[in-house]
MIGUFI-29145 format. One line per 8 residues: number of its first residue (from 1); for each residue x, y, z of N, C-alpha, C, O. Coordinates in Angstrom, 1 decimal, padded with zeros to 4 digits, always signed. Each point is the difference from the previous one (the first is absolute). Layout:
NUM = X,Y,Z,X,Y,Z,X,Y,Z,X,Y,Z | ...;
END
This chain:
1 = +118.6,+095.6,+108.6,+001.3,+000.0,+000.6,+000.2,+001.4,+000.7,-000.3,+001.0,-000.6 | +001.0,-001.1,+002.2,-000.1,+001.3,+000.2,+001.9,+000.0,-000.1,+000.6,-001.0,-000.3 | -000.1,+002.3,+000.5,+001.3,+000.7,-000.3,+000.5,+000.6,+001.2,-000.8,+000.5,+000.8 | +001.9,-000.4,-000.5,+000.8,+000.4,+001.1,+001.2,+000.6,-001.0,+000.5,-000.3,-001.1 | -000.3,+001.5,+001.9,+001.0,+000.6,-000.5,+001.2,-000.7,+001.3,-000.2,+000.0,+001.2 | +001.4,-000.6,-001.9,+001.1,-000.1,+000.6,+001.3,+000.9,+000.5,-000.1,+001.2,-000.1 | +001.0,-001.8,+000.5,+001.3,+000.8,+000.1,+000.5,+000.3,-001.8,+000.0,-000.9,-000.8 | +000.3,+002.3,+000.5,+001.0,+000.5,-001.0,-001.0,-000.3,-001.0,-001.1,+000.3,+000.4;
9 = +001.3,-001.0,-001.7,-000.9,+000.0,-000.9,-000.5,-001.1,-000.3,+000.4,-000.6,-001.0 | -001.6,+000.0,+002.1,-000.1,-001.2,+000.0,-001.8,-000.2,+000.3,-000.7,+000.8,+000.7 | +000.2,-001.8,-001.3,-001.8,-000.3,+000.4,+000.2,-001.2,+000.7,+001.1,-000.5,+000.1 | -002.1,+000.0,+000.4,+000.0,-001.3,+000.7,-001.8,+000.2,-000.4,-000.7,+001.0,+000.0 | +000.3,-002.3,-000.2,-001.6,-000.3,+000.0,-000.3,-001.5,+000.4,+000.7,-000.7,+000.7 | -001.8,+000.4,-001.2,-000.6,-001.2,+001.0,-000.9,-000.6,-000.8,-001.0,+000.7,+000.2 | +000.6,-001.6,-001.3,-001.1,-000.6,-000.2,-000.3,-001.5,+000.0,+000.8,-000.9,-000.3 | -002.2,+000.7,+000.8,-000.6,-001.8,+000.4,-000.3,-000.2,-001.4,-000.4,+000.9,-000.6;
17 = +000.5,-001.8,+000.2,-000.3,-000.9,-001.3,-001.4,-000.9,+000.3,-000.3,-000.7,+001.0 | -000.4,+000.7,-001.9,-001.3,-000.7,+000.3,-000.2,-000.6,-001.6,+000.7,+000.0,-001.0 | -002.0,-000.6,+001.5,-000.2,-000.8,-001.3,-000.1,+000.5,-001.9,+000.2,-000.6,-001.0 | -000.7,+002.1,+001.5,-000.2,+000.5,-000.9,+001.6,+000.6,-001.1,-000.1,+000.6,-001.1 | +001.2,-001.0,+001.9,+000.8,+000.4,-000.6,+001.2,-001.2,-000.1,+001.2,+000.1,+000.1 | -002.2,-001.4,-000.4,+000.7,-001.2,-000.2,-000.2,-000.3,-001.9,-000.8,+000.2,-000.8 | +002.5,-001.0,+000.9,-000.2,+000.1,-001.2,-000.1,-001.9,-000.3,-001.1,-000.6,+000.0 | +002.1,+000.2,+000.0,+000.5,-001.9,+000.4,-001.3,-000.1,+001.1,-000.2,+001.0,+000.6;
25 = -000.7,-002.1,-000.2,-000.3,-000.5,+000.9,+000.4,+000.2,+001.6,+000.2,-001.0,+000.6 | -000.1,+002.1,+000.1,+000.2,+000.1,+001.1,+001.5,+000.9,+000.2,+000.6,+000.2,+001.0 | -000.4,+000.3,-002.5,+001.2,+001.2,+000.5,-000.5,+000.9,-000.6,-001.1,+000.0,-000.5 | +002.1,+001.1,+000.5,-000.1,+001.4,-000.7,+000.1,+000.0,-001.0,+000.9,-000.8,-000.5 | -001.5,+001.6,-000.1,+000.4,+000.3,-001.3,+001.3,+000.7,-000.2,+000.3,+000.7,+001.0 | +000.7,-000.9,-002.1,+000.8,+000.5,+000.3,+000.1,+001.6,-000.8,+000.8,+000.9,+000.4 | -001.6,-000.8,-001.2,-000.6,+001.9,-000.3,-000.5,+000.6,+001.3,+000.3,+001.1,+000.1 | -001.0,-001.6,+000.7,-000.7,+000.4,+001.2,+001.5,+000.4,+000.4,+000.1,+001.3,-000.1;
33 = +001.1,-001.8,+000.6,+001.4,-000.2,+000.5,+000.7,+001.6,-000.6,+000.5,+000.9,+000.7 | -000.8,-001.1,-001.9,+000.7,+001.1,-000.8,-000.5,+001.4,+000.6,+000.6,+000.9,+000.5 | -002.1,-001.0,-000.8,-000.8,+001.4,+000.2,+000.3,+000.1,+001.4,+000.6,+001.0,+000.1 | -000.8,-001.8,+001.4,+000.3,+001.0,+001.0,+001.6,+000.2,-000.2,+000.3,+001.1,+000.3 | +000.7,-001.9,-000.6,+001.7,+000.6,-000.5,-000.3,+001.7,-000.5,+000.6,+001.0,+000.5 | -001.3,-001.0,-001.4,+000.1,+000.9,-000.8,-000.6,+001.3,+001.0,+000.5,+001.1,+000.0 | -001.4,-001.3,+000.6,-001.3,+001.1,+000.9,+001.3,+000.4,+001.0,+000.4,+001.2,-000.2 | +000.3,-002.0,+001.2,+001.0,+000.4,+000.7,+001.5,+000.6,-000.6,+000.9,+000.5,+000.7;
41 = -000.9,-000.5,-002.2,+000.8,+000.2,-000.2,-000.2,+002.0,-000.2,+000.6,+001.1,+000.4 | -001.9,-001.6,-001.2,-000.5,+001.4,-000.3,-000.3,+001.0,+000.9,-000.3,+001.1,-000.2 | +000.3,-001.9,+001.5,-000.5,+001.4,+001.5,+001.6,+000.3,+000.2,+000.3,+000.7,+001.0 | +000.8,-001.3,-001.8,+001.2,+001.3,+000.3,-000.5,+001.4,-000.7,+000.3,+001.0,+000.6 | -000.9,-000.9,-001.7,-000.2,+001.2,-000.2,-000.5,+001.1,+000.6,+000.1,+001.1,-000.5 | -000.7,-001.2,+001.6,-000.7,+000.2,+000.9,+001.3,+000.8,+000.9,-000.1,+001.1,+000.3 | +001.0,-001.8,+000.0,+001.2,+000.6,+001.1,+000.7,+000.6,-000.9,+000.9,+000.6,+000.6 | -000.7,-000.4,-001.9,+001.0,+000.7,-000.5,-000.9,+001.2,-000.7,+000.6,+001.1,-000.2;
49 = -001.9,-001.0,+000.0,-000.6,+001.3,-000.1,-000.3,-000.6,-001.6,-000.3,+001.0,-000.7 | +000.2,-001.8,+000.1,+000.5,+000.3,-001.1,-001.4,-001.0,-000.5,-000.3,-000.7,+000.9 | -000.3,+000.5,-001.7,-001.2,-000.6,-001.0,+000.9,-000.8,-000.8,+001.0,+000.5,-000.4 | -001.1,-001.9,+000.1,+000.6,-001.1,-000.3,-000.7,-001.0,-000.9,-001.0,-000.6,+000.4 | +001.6,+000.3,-001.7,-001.1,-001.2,-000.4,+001.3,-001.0,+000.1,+001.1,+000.4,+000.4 | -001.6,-001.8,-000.8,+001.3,-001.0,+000.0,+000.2,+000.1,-001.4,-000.8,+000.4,-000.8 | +001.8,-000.7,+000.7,+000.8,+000.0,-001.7,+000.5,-001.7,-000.2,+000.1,-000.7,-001.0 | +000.3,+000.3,+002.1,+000.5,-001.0,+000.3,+000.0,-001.1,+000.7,+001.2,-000.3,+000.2;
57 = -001.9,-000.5,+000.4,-000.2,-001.5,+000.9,+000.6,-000.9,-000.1,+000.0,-000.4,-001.1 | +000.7,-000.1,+001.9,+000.9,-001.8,-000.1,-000.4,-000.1,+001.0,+000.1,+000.8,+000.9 | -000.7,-002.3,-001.0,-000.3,-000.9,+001.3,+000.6,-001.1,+000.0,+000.2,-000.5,-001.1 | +000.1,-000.1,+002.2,+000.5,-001.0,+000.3,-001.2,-000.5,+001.0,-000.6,+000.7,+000.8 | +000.5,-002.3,-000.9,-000.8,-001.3,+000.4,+001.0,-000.7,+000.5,+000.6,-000.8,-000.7 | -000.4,+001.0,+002.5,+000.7,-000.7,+000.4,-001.0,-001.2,+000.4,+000.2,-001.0,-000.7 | -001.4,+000.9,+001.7,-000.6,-000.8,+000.2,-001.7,+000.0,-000.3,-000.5,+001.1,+000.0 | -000.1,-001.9,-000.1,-001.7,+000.1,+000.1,-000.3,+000.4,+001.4,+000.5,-000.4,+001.1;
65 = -001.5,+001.1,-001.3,-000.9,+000.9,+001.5,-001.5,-000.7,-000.1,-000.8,+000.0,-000.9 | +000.7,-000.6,+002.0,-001.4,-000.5,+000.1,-000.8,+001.0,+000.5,+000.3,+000.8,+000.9 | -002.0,-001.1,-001.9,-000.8,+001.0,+000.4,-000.1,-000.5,+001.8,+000.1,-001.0,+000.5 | -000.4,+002.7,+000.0,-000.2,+000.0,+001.5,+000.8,+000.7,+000.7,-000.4,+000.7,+000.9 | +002.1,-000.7,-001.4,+001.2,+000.1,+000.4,-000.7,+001.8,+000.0,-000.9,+000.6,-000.5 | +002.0,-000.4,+001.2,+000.6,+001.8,+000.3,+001.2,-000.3,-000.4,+000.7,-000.9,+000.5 | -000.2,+002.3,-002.1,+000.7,+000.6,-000.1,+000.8,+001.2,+000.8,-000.9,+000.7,+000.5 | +002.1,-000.4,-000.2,+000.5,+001.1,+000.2,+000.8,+000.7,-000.7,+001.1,-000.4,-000.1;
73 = -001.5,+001.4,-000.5,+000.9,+000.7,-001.4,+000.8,+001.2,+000.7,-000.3,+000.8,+000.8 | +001.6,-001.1,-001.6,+000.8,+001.3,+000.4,+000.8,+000.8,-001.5,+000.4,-000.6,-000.9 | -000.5,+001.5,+001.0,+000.7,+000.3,-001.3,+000.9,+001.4,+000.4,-000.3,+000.5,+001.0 | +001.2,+000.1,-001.7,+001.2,+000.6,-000.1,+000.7,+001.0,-001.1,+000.4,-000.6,-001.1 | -000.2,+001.7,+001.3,+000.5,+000.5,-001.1,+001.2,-000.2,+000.0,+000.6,+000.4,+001.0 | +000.0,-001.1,-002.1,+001.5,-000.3,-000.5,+000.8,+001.2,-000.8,+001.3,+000.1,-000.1 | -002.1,+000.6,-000.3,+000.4,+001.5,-000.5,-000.6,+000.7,-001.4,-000.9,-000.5,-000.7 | +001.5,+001.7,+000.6,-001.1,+000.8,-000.8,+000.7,+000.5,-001.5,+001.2,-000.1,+000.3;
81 = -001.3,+000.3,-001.1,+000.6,+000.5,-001.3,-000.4,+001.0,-000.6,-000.7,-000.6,-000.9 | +000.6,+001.6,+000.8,-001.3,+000.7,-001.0,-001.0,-000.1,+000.7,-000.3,+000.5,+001.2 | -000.5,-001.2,-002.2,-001.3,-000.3,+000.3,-000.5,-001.1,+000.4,-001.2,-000.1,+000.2 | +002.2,-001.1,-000.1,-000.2,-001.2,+000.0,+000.6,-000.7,+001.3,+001.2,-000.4,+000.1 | -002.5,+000.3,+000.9,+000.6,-000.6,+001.2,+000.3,-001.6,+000.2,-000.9,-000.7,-000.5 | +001.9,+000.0,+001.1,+000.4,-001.0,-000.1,-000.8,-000.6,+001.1,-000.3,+000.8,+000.9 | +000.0,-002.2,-000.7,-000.9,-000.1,+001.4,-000.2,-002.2,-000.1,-000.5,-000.7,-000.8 | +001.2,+000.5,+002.0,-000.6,-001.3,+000.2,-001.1,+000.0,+001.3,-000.2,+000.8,+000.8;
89 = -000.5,-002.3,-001.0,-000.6,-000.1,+001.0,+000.0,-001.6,+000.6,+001.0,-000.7,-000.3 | -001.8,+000.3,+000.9,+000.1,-001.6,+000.8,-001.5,-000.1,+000.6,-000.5,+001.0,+000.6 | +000.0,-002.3,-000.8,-001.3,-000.8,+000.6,+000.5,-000.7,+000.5,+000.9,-000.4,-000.7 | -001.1,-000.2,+002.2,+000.5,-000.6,+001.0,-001.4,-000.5,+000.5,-000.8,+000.8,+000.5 | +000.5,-002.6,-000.7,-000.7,+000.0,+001.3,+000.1,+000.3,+001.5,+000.8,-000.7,+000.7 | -001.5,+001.6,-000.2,-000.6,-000.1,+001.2,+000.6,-001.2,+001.0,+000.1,-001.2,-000.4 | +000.1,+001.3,+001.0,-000.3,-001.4,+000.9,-000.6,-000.3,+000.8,-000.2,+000.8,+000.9 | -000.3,-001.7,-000.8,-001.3,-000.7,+000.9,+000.1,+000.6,+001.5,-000.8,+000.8,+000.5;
97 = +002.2,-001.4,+000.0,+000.7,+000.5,+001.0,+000.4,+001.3,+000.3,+001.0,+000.0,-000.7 | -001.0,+001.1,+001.2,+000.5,+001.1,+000.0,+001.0,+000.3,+000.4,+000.5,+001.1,-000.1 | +000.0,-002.5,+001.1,+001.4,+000.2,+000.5,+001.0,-000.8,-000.9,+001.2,+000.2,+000.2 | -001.4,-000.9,-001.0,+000.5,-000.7,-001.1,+001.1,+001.5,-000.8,+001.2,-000.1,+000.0 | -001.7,+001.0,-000.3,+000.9,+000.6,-000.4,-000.3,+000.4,-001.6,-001.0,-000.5,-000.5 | +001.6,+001.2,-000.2,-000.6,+000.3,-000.9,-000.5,-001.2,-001.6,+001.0,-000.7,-000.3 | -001.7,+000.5,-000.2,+000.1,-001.4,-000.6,+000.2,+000.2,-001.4,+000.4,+001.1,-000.5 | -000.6,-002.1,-000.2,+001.3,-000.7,-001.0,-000.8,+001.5,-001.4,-001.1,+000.4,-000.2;
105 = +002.5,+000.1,-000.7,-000.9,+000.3,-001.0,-000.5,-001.0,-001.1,+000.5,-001.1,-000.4 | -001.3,+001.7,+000.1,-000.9,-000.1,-001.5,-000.2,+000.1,-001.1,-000.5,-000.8,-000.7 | +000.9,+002.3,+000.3,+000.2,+000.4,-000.8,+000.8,+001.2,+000.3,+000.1,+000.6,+001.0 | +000.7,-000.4,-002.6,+000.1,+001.7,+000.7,+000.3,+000.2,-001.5,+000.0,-000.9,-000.9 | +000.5,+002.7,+000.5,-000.6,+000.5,-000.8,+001.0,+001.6,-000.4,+000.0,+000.8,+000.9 | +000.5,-000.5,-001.9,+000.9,+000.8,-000.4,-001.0,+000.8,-001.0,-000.5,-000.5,-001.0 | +000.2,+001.8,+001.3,-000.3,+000.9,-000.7,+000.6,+001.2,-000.8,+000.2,+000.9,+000.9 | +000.0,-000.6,-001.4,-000.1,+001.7,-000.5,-001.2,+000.6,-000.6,-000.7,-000.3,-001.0;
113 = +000.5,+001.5,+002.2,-000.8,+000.9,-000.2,+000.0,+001.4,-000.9,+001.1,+000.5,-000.2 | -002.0,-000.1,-000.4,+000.4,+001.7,-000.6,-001.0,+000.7,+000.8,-001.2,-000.2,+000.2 | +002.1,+001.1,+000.3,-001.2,+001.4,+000.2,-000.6,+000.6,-001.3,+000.5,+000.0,-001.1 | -001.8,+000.5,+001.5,-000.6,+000.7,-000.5,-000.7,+001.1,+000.1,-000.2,+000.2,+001.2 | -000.2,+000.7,-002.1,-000.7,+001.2,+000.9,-001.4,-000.5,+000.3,-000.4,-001.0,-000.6 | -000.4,+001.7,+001.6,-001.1,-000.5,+000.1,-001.0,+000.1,-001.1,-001.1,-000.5,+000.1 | +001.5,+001.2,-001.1,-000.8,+000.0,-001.4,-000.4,-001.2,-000.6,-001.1,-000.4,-000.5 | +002.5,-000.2,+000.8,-000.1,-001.3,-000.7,-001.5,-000.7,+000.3,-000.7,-000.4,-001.0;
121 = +000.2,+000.3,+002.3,-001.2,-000.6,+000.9,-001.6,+000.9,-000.9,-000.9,-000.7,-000.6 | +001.0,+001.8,+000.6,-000.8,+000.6,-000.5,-000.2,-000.2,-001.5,-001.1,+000.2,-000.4 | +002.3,-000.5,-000.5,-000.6,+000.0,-001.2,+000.1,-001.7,-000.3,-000.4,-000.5,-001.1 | +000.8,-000.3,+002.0,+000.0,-001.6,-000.4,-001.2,-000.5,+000.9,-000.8,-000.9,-000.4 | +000.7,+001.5,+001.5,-001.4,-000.7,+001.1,-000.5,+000.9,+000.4,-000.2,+001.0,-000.6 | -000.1,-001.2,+001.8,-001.0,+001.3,+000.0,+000.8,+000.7,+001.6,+000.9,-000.5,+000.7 | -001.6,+001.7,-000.5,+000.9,+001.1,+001.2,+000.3,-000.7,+000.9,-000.9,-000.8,+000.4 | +002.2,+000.9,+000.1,+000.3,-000.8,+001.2,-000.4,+000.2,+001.2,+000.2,+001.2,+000.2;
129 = -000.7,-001.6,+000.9,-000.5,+000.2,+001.5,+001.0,-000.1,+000.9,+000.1,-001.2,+000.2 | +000.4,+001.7,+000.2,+001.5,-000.4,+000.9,-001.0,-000.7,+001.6,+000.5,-000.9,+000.7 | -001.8,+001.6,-000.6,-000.7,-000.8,+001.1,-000.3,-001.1,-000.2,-000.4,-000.7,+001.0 | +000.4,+000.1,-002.3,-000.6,-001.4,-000.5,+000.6,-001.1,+001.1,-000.7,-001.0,+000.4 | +002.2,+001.5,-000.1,+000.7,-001.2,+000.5,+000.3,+000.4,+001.5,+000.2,+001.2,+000.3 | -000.3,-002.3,+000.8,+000.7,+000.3,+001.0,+001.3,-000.7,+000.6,+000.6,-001.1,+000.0 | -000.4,+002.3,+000.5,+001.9,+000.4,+000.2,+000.3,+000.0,+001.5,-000.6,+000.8,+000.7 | +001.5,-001.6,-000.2,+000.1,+000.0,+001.8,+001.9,+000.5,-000.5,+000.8,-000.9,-000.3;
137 = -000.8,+001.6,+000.4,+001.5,+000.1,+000.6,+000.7,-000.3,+001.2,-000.6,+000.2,+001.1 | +002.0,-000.7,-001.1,+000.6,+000.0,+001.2,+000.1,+000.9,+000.9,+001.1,+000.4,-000.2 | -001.5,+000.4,+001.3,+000.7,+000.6,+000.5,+001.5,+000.6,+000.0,+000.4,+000.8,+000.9;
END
């Protein structure tokens, strides 16, 4: 999945579904659903400066996504506390059509995040690469 930094404190991403990430006979899995929810949720950490694990996931299963389809993920920071950032997001198919307009959701997904220091990474996994990942910002 790649990542777009949005307006204010916002990601937008993009991923195709293929076979490999079917769960039912010709749909998604709905863990596959969760984990890219959760990947876009976690590139807010990224605009707020801040190292983030989830503490927290709720998903909602509005409809089945057939493998093949394109997702469009958006997610949002709803606000911050301490340490603990508040954050929804939304999977939207794609649409076939491009002038159709934006298409129906899918799922979507209510998190709370905790910052962390980057120590956390170093003594639970291993040193973090900030080059690991690529980052297109908005202009």
């Amino acid at each position: 999945m790649q990542m777009v930094a949005g307006e204010g404190l916002s990601v937008t991403g993009r991923v195709t579904l293929t076979e490999h990430h079917q769960g039912a006979p010709g749909l998604a899995h709905g863990g596959l659903l969760a984990v890219a929810l959760d990947e876009v949720l976690g590139g807010l950490g990224w605009l707020l400066h801040k190292p983030m694990v989830t503490g927290r996931l709720q998903v909602e299963y509005l409809r089945p996504v057939q493998i093949g389809r394109t997702l469009d993920l958006a997610a949002q920071v709803a606000g911050v506390d301490g340490r603990r950032i508040f954050c929804r997001a939304s999977a939207r198919l794609a649409p076939v059509d491009p002038d159709q307009g934006p298409g129906e959701v899918a799922a979507r997904a209510f998190g709370v995040f905790v910052a962390v220091p980057l120590e956390h990474f170093r003594t639970h996994g291993r040193a973090l690469d900030v080059r690991a990942r690529s980052w297109e910002v908005n202009p």
